[in-house]
N, CA, C and O of each residue as an XYZ file, in Angstrom:
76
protein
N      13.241      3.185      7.007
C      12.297      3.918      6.148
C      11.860      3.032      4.989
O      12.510      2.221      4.329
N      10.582      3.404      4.918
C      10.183      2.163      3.740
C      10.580      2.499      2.463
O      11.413      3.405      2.463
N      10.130      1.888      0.864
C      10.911      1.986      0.243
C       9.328      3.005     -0.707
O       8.202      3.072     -0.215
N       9.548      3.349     -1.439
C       8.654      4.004     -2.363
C       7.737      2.881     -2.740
O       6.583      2.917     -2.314
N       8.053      2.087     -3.344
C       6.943      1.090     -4.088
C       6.750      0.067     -2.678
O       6.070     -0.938     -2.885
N       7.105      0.184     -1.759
C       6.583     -0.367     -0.468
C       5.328      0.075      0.182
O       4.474     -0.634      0.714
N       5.360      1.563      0.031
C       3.965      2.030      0.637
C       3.339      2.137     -0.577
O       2.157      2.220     -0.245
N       3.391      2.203     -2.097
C       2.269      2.263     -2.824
C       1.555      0.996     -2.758
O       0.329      0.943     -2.662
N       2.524     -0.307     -2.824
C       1.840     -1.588     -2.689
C       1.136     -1.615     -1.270
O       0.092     -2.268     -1.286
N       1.496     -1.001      0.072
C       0.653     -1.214      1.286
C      -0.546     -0.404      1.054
O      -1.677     -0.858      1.229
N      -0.292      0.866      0.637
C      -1.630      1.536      0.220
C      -2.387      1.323     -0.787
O      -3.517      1.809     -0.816
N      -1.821      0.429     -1.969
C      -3.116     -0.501     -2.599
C      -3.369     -1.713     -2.347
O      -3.646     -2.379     -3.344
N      -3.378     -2.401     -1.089
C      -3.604     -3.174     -0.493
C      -4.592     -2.825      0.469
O      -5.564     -3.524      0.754
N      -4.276     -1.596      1.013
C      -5.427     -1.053      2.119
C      -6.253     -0.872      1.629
O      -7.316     -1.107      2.203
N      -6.255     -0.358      0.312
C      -7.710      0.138     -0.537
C      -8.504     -0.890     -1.038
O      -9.679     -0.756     -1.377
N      -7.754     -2.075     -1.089
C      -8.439     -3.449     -1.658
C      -9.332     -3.833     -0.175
O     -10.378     -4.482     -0.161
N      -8.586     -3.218      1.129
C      -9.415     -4.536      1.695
C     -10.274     -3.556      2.253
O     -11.268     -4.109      2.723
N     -10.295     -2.138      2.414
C     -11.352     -1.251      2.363
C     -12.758     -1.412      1.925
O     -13.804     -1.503      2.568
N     -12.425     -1.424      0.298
C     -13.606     -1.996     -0.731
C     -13.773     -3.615     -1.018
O     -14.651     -4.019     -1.781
């Protein structure tokens, strides 16, 4: 299981390469 600040950093990473 990932860690908390693991998926916030993957999900502001996704949003970077989104936009």
């Amino acid at each position: 299981m990932l860690s908390r600040t693991a998926v916030l950093r993957l999900t502001a990473d996704y949003k970077v390469n989104c936009f």
